[in-house]
VEXMAR-459382 format. One record per residue (C-alpha): x, y, z. Coordinates in Angstrom, 1 decimal. Each point is the difference from the previous one (the first is absolute). Layout:
// residues N
{east: X | north: Y | up: Z};
...
***
This chain:
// residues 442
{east: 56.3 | north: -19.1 | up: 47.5};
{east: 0.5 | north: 2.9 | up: -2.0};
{east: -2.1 | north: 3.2 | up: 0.3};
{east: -2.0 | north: -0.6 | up: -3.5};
{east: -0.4 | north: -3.3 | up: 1.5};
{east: -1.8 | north: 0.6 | up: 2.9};
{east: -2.1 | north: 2.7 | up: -2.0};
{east: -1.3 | north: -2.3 | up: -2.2};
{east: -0.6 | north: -2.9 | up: 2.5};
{east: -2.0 | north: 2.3 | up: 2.5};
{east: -3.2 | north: -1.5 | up: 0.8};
{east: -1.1 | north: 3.2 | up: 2.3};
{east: 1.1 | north: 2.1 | up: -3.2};
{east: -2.5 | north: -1.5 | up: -2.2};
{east: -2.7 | north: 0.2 | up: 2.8};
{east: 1.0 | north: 3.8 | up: 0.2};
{east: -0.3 | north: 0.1 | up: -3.9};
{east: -3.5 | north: -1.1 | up: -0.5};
{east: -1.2 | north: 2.0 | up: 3.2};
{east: 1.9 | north: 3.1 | up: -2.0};
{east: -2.0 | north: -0.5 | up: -3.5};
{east: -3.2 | north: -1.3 | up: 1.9};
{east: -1.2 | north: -2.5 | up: -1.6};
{east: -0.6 | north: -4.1 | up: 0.4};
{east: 2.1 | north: -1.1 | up: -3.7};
{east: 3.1 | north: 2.3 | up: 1.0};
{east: 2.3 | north: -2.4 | up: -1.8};
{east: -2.2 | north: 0.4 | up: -3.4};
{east: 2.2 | north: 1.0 | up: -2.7};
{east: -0.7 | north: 1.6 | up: -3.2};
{east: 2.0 | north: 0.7 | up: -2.6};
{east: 3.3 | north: -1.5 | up: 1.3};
{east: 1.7 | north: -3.3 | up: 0.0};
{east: -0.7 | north: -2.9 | up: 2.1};
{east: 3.8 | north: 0.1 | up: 1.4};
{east: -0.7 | north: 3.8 | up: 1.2};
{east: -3.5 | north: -0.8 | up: 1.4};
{east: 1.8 | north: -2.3 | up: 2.7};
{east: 1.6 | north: 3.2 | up: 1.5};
{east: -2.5 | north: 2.9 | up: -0.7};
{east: 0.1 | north: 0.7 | up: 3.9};
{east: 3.8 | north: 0.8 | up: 0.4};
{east: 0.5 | north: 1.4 | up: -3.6};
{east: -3.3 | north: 2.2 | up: 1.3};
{east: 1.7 | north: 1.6 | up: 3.3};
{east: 3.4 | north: 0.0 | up: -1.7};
{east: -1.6 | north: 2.2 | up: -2.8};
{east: -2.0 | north: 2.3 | up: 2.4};
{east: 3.5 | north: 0.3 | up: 2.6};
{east: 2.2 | north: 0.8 | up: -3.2};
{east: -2.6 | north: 2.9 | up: -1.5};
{east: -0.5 | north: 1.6 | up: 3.8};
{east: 3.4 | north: 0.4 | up: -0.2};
{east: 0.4 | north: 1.5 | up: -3.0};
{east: -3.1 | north: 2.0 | up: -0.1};
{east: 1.6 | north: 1.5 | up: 3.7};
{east: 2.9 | north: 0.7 | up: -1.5};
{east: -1.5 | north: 2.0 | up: -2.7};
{east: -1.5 | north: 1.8 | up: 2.3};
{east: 2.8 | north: 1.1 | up: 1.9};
{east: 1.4 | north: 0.5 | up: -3.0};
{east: -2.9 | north: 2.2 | up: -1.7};
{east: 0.7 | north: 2.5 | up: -2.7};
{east: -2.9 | north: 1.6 | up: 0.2};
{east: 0.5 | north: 0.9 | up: 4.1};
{east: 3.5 | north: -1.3 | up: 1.2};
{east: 2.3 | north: 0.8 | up: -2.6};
{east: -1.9 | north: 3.4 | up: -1.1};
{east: 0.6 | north: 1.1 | up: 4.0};
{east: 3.5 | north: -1.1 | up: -0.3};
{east: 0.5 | north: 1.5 | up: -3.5};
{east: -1.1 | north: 3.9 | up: 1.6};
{east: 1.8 | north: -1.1 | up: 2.6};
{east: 3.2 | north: 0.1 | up: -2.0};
{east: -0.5 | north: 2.9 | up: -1.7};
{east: -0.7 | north: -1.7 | up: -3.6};
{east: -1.6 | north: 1.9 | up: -2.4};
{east: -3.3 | north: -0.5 | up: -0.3};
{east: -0.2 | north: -1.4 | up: -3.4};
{east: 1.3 | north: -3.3 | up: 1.1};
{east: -2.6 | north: -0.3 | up: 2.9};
{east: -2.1 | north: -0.1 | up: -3.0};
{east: 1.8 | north: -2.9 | up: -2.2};
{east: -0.3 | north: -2.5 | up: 3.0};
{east: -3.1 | north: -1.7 | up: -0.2};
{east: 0.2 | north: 0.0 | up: -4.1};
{east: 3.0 | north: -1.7 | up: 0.0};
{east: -1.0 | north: -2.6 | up: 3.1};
{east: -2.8 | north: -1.2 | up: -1.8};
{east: 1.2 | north: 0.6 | up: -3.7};
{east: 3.2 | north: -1.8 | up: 0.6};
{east: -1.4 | north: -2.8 | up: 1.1};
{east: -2.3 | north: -0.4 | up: -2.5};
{east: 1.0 | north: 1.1 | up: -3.4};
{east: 2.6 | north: -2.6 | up: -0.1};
{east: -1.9 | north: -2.6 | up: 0.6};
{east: -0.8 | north: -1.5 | up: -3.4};
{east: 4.0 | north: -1.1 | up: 0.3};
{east: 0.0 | north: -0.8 | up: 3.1};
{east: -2.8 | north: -2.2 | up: -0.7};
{east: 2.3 | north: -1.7 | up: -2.5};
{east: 2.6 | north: -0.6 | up: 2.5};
{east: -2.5 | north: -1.4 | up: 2.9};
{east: -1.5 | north: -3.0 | up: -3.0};
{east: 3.3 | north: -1.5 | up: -0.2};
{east: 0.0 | north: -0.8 | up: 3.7};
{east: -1.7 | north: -3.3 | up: 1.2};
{east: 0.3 | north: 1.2 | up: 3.2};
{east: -0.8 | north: 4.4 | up: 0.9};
{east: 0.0 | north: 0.0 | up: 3.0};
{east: 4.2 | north: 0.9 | up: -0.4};
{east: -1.2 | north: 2.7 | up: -2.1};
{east: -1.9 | north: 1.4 | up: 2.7};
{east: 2.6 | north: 0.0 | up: 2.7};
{east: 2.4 | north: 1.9 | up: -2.4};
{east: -2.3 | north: 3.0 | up: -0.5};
{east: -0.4 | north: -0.2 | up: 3.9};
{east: 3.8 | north: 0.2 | up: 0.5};
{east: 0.6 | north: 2.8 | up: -2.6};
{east: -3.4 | north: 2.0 | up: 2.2};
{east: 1.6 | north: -0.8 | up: 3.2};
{east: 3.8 | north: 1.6 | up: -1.9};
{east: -1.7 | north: 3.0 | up: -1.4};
{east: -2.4 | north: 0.8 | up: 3.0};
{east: 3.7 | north: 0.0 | up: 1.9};
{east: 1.8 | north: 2.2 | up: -2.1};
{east: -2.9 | north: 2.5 | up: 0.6};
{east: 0.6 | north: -0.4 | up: 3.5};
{east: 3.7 | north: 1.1 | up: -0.2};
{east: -1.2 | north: 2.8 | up: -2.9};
{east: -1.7 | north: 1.4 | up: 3.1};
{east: 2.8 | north: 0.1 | up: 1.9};
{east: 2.7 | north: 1.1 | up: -2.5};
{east: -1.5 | north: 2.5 | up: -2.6};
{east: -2.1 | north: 2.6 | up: -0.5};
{east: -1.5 | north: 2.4 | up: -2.7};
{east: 0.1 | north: -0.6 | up: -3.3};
{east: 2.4 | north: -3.4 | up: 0.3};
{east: -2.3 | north: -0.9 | up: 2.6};
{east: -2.7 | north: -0.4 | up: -2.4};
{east: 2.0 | north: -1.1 | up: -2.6};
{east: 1.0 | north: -2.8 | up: 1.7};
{east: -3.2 | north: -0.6 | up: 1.8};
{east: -1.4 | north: -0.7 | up: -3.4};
{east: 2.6 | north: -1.9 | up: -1.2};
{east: -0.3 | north: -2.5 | up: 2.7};
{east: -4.4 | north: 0.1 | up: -0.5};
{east: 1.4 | north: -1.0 | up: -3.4};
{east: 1.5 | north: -3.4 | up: 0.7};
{east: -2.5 | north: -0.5 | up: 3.0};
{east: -3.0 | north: 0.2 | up: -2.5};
{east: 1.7 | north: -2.2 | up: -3.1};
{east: 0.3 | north: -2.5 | up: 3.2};
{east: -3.5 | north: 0.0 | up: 1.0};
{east: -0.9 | north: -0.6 | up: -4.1};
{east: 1.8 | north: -3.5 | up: 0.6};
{east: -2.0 | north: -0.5 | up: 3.4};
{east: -3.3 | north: 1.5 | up: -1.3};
{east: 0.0 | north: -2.7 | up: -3.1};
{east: 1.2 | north: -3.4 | up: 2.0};
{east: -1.8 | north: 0.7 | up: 3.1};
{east: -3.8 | north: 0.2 | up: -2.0};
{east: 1.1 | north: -3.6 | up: -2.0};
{east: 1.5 | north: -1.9 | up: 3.4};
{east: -3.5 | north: 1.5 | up: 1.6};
{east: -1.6 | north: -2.0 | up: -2.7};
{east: 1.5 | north: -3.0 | up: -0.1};
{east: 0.2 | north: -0.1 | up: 4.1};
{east: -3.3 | north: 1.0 | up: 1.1};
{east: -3.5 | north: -0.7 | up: -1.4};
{east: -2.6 | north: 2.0 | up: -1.5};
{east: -1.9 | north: 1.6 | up: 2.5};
{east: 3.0 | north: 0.2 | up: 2.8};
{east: 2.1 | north: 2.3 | up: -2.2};
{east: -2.1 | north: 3.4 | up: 1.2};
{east: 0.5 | north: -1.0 | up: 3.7};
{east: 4.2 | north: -0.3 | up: -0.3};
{east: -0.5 | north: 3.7 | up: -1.0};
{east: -2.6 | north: 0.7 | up: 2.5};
{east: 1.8 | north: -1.1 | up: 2.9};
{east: 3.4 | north: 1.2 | up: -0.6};
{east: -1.6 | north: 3.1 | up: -1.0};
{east: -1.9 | north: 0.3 | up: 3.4};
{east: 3.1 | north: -1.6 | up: 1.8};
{east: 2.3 | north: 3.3 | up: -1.7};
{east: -2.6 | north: 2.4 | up: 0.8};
{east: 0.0 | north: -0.6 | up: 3.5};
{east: 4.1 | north: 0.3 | up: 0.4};
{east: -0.1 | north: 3.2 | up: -2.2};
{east: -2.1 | north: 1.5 | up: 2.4};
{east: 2.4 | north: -0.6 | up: 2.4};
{east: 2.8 | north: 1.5 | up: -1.6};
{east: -2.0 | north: 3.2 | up: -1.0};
{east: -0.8 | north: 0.3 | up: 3.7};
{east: 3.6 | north: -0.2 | up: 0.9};
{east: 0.5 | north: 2.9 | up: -2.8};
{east: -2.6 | north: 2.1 | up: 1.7};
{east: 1.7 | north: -0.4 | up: 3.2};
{east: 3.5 | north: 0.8 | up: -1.2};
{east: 1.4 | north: 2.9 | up: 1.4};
{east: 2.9 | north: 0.4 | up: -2.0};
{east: 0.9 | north: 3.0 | up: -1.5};
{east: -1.5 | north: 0.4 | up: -3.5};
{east: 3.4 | north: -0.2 | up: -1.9};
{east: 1.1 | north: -3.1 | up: 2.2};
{east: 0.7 | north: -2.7 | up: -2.9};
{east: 0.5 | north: -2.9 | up: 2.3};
{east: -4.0 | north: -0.7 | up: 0.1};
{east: 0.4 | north: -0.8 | up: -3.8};
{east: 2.9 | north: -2.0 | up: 0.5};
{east: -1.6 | north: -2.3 | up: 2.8};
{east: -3.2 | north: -0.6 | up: -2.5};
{east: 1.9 | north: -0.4 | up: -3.0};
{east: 2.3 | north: -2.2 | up: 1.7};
{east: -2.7 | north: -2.4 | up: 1.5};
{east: -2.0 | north: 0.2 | up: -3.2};
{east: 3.0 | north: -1.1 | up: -1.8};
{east: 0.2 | north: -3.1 | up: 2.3};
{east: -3.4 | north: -0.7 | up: -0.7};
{east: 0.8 | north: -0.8 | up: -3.5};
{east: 2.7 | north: -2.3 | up: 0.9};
{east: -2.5 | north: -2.0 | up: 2.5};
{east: -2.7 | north: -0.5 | up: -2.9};
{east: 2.8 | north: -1.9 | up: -2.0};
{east: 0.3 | north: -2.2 | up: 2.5};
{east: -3.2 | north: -0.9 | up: 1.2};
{east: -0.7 | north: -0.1 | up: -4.0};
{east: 2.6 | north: -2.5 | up: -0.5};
{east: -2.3 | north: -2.3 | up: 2.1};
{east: -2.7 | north: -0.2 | up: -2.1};
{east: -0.6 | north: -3.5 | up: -1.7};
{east: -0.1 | north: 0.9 | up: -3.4};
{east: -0.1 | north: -3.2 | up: -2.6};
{east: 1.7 | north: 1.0 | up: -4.0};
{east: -2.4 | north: 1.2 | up: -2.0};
{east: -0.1 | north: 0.4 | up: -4.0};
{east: 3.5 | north: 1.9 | up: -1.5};
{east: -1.8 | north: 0.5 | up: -3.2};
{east: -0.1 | north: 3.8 | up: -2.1};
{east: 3.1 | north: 0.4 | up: 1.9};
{east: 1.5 | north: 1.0 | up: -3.1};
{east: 2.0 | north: 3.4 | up: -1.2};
{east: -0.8 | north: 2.2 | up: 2.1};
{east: -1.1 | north: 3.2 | up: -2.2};
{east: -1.7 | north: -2.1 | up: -3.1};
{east: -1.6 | north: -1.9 | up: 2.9};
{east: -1.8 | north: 3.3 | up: 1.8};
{east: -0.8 | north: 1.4 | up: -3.5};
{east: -2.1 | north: -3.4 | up: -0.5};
{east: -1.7 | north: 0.5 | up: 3.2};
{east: -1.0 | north: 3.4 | up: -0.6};
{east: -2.4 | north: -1.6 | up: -2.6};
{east: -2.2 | north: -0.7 | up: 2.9};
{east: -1.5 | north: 2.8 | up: 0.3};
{east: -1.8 | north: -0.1 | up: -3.8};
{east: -0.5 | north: -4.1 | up: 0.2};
{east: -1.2 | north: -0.3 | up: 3.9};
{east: -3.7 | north: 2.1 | up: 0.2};
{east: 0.2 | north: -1.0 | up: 4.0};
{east: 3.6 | north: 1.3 | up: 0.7};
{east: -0.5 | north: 3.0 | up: -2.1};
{east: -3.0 | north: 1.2 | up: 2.0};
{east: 2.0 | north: -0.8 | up: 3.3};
{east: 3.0 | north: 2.8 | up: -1.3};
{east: -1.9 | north: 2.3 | up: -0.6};
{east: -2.2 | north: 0.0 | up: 2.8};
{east: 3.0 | north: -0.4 | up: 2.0};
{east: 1.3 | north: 3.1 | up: -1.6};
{east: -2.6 | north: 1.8 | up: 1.1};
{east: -0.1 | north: -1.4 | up: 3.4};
{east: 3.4 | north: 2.2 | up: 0.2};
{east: -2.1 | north: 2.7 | up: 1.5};
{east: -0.2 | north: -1.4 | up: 3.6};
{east: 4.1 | north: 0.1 | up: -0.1};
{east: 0.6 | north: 3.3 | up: -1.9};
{east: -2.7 | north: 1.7 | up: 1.9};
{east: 1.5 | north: -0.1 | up: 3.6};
{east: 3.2 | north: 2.7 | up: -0.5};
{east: -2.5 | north: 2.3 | up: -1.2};
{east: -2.1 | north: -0.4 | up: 3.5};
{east: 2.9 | north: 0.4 | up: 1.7};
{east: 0.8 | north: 3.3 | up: -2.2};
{east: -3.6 | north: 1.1 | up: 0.4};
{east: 0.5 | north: 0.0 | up: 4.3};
{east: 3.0 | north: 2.0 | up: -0.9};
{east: -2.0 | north: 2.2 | up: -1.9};
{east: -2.7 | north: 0.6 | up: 2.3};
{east: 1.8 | north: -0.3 | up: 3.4};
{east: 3.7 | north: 1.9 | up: -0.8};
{east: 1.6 | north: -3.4 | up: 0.5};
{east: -1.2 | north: -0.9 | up: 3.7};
{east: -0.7 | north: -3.6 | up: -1.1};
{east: 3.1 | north: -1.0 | up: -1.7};
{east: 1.3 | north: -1.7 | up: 3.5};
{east: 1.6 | north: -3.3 | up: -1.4};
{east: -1.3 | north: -2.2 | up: 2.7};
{east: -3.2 | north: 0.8 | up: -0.7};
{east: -0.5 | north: -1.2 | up: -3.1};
{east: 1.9 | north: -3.0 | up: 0.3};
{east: -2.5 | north: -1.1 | up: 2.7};
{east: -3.1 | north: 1.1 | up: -2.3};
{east: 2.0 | north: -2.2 | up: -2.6};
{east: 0.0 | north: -3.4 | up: 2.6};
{east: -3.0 | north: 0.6 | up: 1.4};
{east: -1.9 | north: -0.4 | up: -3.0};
{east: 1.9 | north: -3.3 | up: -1.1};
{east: -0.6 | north: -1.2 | up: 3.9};
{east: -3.9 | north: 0.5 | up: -0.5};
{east: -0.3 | north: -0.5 | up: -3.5};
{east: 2.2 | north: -3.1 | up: -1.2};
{east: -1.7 | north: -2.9 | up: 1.6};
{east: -3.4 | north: 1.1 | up: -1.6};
{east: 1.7 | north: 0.4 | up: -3.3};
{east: 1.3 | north: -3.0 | up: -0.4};
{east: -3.0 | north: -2.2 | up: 1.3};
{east: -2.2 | north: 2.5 | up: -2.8};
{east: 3.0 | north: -0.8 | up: -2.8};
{east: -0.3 | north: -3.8 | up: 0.5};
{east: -3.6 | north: 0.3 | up: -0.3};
{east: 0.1 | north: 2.5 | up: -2.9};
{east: 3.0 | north: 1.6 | up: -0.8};
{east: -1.9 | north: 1.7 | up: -3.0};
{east: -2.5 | north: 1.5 | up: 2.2};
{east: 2.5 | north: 0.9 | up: 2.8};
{east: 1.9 | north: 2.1 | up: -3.1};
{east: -3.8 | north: 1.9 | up: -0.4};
{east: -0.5 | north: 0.9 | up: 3.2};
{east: 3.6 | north: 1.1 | up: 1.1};
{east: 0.6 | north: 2.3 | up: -3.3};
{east: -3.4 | north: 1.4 | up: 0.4};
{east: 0.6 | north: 1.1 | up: 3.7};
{east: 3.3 | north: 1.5 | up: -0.8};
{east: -1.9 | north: 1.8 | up: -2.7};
{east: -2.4 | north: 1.4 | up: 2.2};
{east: 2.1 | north: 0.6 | up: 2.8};
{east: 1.5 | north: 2.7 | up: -2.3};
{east: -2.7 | north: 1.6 | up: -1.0};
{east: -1.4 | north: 0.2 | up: 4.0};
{east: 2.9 | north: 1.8 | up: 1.2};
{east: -0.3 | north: 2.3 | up: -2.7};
{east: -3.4 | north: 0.8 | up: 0.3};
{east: 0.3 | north: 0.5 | up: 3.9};
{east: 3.4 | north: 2.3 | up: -0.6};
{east: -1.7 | north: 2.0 | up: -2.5};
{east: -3.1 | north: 0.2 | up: 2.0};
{east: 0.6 | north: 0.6 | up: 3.8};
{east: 3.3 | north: 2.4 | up: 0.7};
{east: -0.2 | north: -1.6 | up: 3.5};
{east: 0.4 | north: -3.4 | up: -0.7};
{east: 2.9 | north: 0.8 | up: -3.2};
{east: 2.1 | north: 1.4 | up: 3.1};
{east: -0.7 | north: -2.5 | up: 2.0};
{east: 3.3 | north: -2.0 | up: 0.8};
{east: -2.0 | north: -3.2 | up: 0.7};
{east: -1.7 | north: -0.1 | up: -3.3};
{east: 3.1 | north: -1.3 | up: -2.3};
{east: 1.2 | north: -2.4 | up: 1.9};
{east: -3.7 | north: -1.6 | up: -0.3};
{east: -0.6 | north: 0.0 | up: -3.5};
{east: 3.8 | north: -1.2 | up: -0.6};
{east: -0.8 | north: -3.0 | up: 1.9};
{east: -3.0 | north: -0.9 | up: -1.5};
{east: 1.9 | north: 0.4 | up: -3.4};
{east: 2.4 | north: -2.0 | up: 1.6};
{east: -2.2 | north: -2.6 | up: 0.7};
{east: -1.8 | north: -0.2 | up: -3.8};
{east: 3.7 | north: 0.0 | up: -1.3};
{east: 0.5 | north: -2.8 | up: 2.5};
{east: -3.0 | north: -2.0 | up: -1.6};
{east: 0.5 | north: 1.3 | up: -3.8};
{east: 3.8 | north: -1.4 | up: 0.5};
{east: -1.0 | north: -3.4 | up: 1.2};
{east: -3.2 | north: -0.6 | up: -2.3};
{east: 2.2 | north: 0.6 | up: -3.3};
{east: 3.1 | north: -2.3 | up: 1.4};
{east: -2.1 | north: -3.0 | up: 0.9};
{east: -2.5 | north: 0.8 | up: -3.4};
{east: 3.2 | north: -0.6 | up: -2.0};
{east: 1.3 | north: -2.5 | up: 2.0};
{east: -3.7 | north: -2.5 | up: -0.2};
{east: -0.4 | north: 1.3 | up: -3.8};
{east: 2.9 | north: -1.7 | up: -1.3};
{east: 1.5 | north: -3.4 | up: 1.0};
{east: 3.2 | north: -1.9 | up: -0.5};
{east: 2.8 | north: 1.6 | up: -2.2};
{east: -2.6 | north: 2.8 | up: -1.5};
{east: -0.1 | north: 2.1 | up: 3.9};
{east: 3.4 | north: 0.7 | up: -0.7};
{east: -0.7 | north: 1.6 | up: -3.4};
{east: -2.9 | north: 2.0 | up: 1.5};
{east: 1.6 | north: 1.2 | up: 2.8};
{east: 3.3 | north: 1.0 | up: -2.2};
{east: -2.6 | north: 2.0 | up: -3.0};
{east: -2.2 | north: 1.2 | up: 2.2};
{east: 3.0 | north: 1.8 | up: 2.6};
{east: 1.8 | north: 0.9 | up: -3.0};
{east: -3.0 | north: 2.1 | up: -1.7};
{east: -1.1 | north: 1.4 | up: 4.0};
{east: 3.6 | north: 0.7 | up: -0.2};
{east: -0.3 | north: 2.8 | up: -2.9};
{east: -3.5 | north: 0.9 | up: 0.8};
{east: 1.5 | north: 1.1 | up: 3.9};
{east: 2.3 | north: 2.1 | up: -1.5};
{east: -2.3 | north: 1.7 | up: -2.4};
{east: -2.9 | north: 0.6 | up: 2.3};
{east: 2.5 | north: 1.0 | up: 2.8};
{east: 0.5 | north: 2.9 | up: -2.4};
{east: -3.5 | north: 1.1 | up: 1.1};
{east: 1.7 | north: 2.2 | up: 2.6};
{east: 1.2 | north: 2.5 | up: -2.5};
{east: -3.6 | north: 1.0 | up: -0.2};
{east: 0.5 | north: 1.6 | up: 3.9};
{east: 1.1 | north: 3.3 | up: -2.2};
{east: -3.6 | north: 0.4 | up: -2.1};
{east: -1.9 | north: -1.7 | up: 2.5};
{east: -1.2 | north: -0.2 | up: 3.9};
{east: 1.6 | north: -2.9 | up: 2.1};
{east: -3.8 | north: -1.1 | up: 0.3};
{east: -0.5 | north: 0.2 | up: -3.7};
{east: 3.0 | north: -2.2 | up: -0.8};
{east: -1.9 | north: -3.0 | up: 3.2};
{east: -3.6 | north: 0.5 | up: -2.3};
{east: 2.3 | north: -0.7 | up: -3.0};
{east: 1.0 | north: -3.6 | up: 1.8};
{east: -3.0 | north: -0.3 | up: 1.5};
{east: -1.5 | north: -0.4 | up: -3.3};
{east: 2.5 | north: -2.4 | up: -1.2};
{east: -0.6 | north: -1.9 | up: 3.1};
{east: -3.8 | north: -0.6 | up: -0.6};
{east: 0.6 | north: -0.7 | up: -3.7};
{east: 2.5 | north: -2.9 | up: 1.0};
{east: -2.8 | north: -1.3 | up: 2.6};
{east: -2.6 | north: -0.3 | up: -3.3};
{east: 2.8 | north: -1.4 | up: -1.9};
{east: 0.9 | north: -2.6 | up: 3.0};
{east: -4.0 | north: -1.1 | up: 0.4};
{east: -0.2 | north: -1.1 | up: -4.0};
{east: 3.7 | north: -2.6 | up: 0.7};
{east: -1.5 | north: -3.6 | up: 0.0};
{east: 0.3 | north: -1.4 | up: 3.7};
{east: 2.5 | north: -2.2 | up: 0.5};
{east: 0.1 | north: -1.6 | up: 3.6};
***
C-alpha cells in the first residue's frame, strides 16, 4: 500500500478530521465535486501539512527580519535592505495575470505548485551560500537576485495553491487549512527565534544564516512532496489561451465585476497592516538607539502571534471571512495610532524597550487575520475556473499598488516616523469601511 493510499483509507484520520472542524456533517461539501468530497479528510491535512511547511519556511526565510540581519551582517549597503520586501511580494504578484494563463492550461496544478516550491527551496539555498561567500555590495546584489527567482516562484505557488484549495476542500474548511498551519508555524518559529536569542556567536559569524537558510531551503523541497500527495481530480483547461491577450481580457474584471472590484480595493487598503510593521520597528530604533533590533526577538513576536492568533482566524474566516477582513484591518489600524499616541505622550513608556515588541505583535497578529480573511474571501467569492482569474487580477493590481504605497517611506524626510504610522493607520480604517459594504459570501 502506497503512502497516499493509506492517507486516504484512514478511518482514524477522518475521525481526527471532523473532531478538527467540529462539527457533526464534517464530510459536507460545498462548492466542489462529488469525486473530491470522498477525500476532503486527507486532501484537508495534506493541505494544512504542505502550508505549515511553507509558511515555516518563510519565516526562516523572512525579508523583513532574517535576511535584513544577514544583509548588515554583510556589509551591504543599505539601499538593498530596503528593496527586499518590495520585490518578495511584488514579484510574486505582478506577474501573475500570465502566470494565471499558464496555470488554466493545466487539468491538473498541483505540478504547478511543486515547481514554484522547488525553484523557493533553490533560491532560499543560494542565499545560504551568498552568506557564506560574499559580502558588500555583491552581497546584496546577489541577495536580490536570488529574492528575484524565489519571489517569481512563489507567484506560480501563490495562484495553484488558492484553485487546488478550492477544488479540494469545501467552503467553510478553507479558513481552518490556513488557521492551523498558521498556528502549527507559529509555534516552530518561536522556537527558532529562541535559539537566535541564545546564540552566542559572534555577531559577524555567518554560519547562523547558513544553518536557517539551509533548513529553510529544505523546507521547500518537503512541501513538494507532501503536495504531490494531494488527490487532485482535472479540472476545466478553458481561457488557457495566449498568454498576454488572455491577462489583458481579465483585467476587464475590474470595471464588469462590482463585487471583485470592491474586494481590490479594499484589499489595497488593507496593505497597511503589512507596510506598517518596518516603520515600528524603525520607530524602537528611533526612540531606544537601536536596543530592540535583537533578531530573535522579533522573530518570536512574529510566531507567537500566528501561534495564538491562527486557529481563531480561521474558525472566524469560515464563519465570515468578510467580517474577519473588518475587524483585522481595523485593529491594525488602531494599533498604529495607540503606539503613537502613548510614544508621543509618556517619554517613559517611548523608551521603554518592552513597548515595541508589544504593539509589533499585536500588528502582527491583525496582519495575521487581515492575510487570512482576504485569501479565503477570494477564494469562497469565486468558484470553478473564475478563482483563478481573481486571484491572478487581483495579485497583479496588489502587485503595483505594494510598490507604490511602499514609496510612502520617502516621506521619513518631511515627516515624523509616527506621522508616516497615522498616515497608514488611516488607510487601514478606510479599508475596514470599505471591507464592511463587500456582500458576504460564506
Amino acid at each position: 500500500m502506497t503512502v497516499s493510499d493509506r492517507i486516504f483509507g484512514s478511518d482514524r484520520l477522518a475521525r481526527a478530521y471532523q473532531k478538527l472542524v467540529n462539527e457533526e456533517d464534517a464530510r459536507v461539501c460545498k462548492d466542489i465535486a462529488d469525486d473530491a468530497c470522498r477525500v476532503v479528510p486527507g486532501n484537508f491535512f495534506l493541505q494544512v501539512s504542505t502550508q505549515f511547511l511553507t509558511k515555516l519556511g518563510d519565516a526562516i526565510a523572512n525579508p523583513k527580519t532574517i535576511l535584513a540581519w544577514m544583509l548588515s551582517a554583510l556589509g551591504a549597503p543599505g539601499v538593498f535592505t530596503a528593496f527586499l520586501v518590495p520585490i518578495r511580494e511584488s514579484g510574486s504578484l505582478i506577474p501573475q495575470l500570465v502566470i494565471a494563463s499558464y496555470v488554466r492550461r493545466q487539468a491538473i496544478r498541483k505540478w504547478t505548485f511543486m515547481l514554484g516550491c522547488v525553484l523557493q527551496g533553490l533560491a532560499v539555498l543560494g542565499m545560504a551560500m551568498i552568506a557564506v561567500t560574499l559580502t558588500g555590495t555583491a552581497a546584496g546584489f546577489a541577495l536580490i537576485g536570488a529574492l528575484v527567482v524565489f519571489s517569481l516562484a512563489r507567484g506560480l505557488c501563490s495562484v495553484a495553491s488558492k484553485d487546488v484549495l478550492g477544488k479540494t476542500v469545501p467552503k467553510t474548511r478553507r479558513g481552518q487549512v490556513g488557521g492551523w498551519s498558521e498556528f502549527l508555524a507559529g509555534l516552530v518559529t518561536i522556537g527558532v527565534g529562541v535559539l537566535l536569542l541564545l546564540d552566542l556567536r559572534e555577531p559577524g559569524d555567518m554560519a547562523t544564516y547558513l544553518i536557517l537558510l539551509a533548513c529553510a531551503g529544505g523546507l521547500w523541497f518537503l512541501a513538494a512532496g507532501t503536495y504531490a500527495l494531494i488527490r487532485e481530480y482535472p479540472g476545466s483547461t478553458a481561457g488557457g489561451a495566449d498568454a498576454l491577450s488572455e491577462a489583458l481580457k481579465r483585467l476587464q474584471l475590474l470595471s464588469t465585476d462590482r463585487p471583485f472590484r470592491q474586494f481590490v480595493i479594499a484589499r489595497s487598503l488593507l496593505l497597511c497592516s503589512a507596510l506598517s510593521a518596518p516603520f515600528f520597528i524603525m520607530l524602537a530604533h528611533e526612540q531606544t538607539e537601536g536596543a530592540l533590533l535583537v533578531l530573535g526577538l522579533f522573530v518570536i513576536a512574529d510566531g507567537l502571534a500566528s501561534l495564538v492568533s491562527a486557529p481563531f482566524w480561521g474558525k472566524f474566516a469560515d464563519a465570515s471571512s468578510r467580517r474577519v477582513m473588518v475587524v483585522a484591518g481595523a485593529a491594525s489600524a488602531l494599533t498604529g495610532v495607540a503606539l503613537v499616541a502613548l510614544v508621543q505622550t509618556s517619554a517613559t513608556l517611548a523608551a521603554s524597550q518592552w513597548l515595541y515588541p508589544l504593539f509589533f505583535f499585536l500588528l502582527a497578529i491583525a496582519h495575521a487575520g487581515v492575510r487570512l480573511g482576504r485569501k479565503t474571501y477570494i477564494v469562497d467569492l469565486a468558484g470553478g475556473n473564475k478563482r483563478t482569474d481573481y486571484v491572478a487580477v487581483s495579485n497583479t493590481v496588489i502587485g503595483v499598488v505594494l510598490l507604490l504605497a511602499g514609496s510612502v517611506g520617502a516621506l521619513t524626510a518631511v515627516l515624523p516616523i509616527s506621522g508616516v504610522i497615522l498616515i497608514l493607520a488611516g488607510m487601514g480604517l478606510a479599508g475596514a469601511v470599505l471591507s464592511a459594504r463587500l456582500p458576504e459570501v460564506t
